[in-house]
N, C-alpha and C positions, 0 to 999 in steps of 0.2 A: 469524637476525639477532641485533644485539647490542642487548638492551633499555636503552635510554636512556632514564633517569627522566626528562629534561627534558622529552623527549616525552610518556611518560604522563603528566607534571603538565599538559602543554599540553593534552592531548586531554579530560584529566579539568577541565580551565578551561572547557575550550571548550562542551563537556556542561554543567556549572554552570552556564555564564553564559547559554547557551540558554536552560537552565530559568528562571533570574531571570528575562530580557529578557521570557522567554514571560507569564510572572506579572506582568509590570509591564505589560505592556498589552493583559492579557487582560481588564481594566475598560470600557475602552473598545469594544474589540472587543466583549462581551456590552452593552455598554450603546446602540452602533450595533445590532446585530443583532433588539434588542428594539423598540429605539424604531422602526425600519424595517421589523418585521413580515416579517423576514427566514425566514419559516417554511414547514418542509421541508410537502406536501400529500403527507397518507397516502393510499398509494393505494386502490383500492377495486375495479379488476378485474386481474386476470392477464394475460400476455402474448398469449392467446388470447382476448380478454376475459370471460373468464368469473368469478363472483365469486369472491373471497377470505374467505370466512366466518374462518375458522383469522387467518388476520395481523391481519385489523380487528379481532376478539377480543383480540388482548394489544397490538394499536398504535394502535387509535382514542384510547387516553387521552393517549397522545405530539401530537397534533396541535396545530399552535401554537407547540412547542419550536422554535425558530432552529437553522439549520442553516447552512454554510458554516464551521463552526467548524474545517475544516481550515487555515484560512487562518492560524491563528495557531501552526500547525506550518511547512508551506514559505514560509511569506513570514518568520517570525526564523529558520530556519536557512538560507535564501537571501541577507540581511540579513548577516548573520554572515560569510559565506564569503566576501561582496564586500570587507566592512570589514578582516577578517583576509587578506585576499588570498592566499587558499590556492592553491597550485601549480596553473596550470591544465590542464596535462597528466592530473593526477588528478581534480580536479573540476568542471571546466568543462562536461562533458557532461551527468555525473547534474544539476549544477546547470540546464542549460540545460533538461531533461526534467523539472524538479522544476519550476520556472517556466511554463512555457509548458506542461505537460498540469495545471497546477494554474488558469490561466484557460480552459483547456477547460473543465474540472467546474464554474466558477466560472461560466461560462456557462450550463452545464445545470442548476445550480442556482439561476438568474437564473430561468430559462423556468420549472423546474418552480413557483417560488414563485409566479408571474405565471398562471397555468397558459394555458398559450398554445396548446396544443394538447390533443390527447383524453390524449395519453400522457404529459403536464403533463410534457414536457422534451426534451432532444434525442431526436431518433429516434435508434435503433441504426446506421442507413444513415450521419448527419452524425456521431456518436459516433466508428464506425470511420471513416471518411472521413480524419478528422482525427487518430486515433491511426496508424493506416497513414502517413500523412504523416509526421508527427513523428518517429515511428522509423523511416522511413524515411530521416529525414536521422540520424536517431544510427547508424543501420546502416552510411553510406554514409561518416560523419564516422572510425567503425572501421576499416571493410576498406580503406577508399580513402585516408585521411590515417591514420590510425595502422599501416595495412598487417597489423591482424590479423587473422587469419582461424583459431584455434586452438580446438578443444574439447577439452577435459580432462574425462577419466573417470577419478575417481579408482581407483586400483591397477590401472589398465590403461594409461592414458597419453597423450600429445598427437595429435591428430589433425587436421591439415591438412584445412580441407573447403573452401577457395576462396573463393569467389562466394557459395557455399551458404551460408556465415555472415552475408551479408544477409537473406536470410527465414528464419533461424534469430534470429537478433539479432530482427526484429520481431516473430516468433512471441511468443518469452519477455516481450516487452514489452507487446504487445497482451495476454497472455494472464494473465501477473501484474498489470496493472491492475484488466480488470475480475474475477479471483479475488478479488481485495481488497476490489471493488467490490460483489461479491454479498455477504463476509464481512460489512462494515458494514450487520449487519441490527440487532442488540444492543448496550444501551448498553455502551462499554468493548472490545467484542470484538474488533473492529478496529485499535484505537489500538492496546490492548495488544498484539497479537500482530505489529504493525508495531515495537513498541520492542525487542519481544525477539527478532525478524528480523536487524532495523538492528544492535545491538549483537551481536550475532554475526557480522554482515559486518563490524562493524567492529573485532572481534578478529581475521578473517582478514584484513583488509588491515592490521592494524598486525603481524603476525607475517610476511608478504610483502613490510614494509620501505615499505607505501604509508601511509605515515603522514598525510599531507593528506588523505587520501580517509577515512582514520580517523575522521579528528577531523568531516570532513565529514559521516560518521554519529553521529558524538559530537553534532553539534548539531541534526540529525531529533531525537536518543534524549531530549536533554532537553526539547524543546519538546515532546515526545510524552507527556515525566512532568506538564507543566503541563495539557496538554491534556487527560489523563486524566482528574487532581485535579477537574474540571466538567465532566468527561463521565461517570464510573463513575453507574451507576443511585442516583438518576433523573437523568439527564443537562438539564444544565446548556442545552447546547448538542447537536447533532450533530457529525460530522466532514463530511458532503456528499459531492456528488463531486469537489469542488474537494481533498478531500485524500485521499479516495481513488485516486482518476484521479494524482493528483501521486505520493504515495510507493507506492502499487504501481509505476507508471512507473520510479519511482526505484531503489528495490529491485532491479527487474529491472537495471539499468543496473550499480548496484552488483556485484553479483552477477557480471553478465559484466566488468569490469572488474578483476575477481578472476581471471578465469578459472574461475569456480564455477557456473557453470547450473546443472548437473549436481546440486550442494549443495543449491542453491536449494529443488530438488524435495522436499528430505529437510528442511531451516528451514521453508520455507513450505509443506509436507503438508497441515496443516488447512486454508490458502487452496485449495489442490489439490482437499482432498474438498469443501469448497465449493462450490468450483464445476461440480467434476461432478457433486453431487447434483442439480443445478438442470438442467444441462447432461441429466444420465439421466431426469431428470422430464420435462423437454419432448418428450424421444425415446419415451418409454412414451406419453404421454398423445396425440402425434401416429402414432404405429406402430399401438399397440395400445388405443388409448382408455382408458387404466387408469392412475392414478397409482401410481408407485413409493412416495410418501412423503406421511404425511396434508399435508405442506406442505412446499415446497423454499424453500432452501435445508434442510440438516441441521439448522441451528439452529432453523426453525420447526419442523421436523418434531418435535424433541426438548420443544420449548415445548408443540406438542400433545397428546405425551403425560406431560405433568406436569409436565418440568424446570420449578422456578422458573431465570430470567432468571440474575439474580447465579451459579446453581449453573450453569449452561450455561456463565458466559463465563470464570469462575475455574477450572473443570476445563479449557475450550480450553485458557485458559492455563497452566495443569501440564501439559497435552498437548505446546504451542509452545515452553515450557522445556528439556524432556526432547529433546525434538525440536533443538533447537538446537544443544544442548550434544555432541547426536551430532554433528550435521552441522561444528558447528564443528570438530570433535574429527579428522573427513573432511577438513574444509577444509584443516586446519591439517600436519596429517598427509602425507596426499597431493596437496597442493596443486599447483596446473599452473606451468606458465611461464609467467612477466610480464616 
């Protein structure tokens, strides 16, 4: 495509003026979240309920910090996208999955703060219930109104899978939420590795000529730099699941919207070992009675043996850089048809 400054000024506006908006009522936002005792409950057994000696070690001093602080990533780049009324052929969907799995989280983050149940939040069973749902209408909004049904492999090529690109579509979507989901264990870990995701998808969709959908990553990337600035250790706030649940969702949506799953794998790798370390821990500990790792996710495990916090989440992020820059490099390269 032929690069048009006007464009990049607009997309590089669009990223700026996220981050101001995000900055301009991120006062408020932390100043509700304190006074309303908006705060995340560390937890204290494991998914089998057994203790967690290892997490309550380096997270019982977090207890009290307010959480929900994703809200002030998808709620100004949601904000943004209606005001700017970006093309909705490009962003109407990620938008509709960035809204609507962003008050899912916002629910489970309701509960867990109330603690209303043993597992102080939604159960897993109403979690997936309701992400199955939701992508199941962005699956159905794809194959059935958009008519596509294409996977691109890059240097191998487009592949026609039908039908099967409905439970492929909520696969990738269910399954990059909650990788995100597990990732947001560490102050910063998450946000970051979401900014440098986003701006990577949103290099391949500005070189595929989808420029609305650019800039629509342009406005996650800057409220993601605000959100960071009072969230890097010791965090300010959390992100929850209301903005985990939202831009993992989102991501994934991005991502197929490129025609990049495929990429996705290779951007978001460290969400990937995330979640199968967690994912191979519950398999060993129910198989063979034995834990794989002195704590799952990989970031506790690393915390237990030594890693300071800060050295864990700035080497991810040299990891998610490098990581990017390939996949971009993939994207941009062998890119599918759009």
């Amino acid at each position: 495509m032929d690069l048009n400054l006007n464009e990049i000024i607009r997309i590089g506006l669009t990223t700026f003026g996220s981050f101001i908006v995000a900055m301009v009522w991120t006062p408020l936002l932390t100043n509700f979240l304190y006074k309303y005792k908006v705060a995340q409950q560390i937890r204290d057994k494991s998914w089998d309920n057994t203790d967690v000696p290892v997490y309550k070690k380096f997270h019982e001093h977090k207890a009290g910090t307010p959480t929900m602080g994703g809200l002030l990533v998808w709620v100004t780049a949601a904000v943004l996208t209606l005001i700017f009324n970006f093309d909705r052929t490009e962003t109407w969907l990620p938008l509709f999955v960035l809204v609507t799995t962003g008050i899912l989280g916002a629910v489970d983050d309701v509960l867990n703060m109330r603690g209303k149940s043993a597992i102080k939040g939604l159960g897993a069973k109403p979690k997936f219930f309701w992400l199955i749902l939701l992508s199941g209408l962005g699956a159905y909004w794809f194959f059935y109104r958009m008519g596509f049904d294409v996977l691109h492999i890059p240097a191998v090529g487009d592949f026609h899978i039908g039908a099967w690109y409905i439970p492929f579509f909520m696969f990738v979507v269910i399954g990059t939420a909650n990788a995100v989901n597990i990732t947001d264990g560490l102050d910063g870990l998450a946000g970051g590795l979401l900014g440098i995701a986003f701006s990577a998808f949103g290099a391949i969709a500005f070189f595929q000529g989808q420029l609305h959908l650019a800039a629509f990553c342009g406005a996650i990337v800057g409220a993601l730099v605000t959100f960071l600035w009072f969230n890097i250790n010791p965090a300010r706030f959390f992100m929850g699941d209301t903005g985990a649940f939202a831009l993992g969702s989102t991501l994934a949506v991005v991502a197929l919207l490129t025609n990049s799953a495929v990429v996705l794998v290779v951007i978001g790798l460290l969400f990937v070992i995330e979640a199968s370390s967690s994912m191979l821990q519950i398999f060993s500990k129910k198989v063979f009675k034995k834990k794989i790792f002195v704590s799952a996710p990989l970031h506790h495990h690393l915390q237990a043996k030594g890693w300071t916090e800060p050295k864990i989440v700035m080497r991810f992020w040299l990891l998610g850089a490098i990581l990017a820059v390939i996949g971009t490099l993939i994207g941009i390269i062998g890119g599918g048809v759009r």
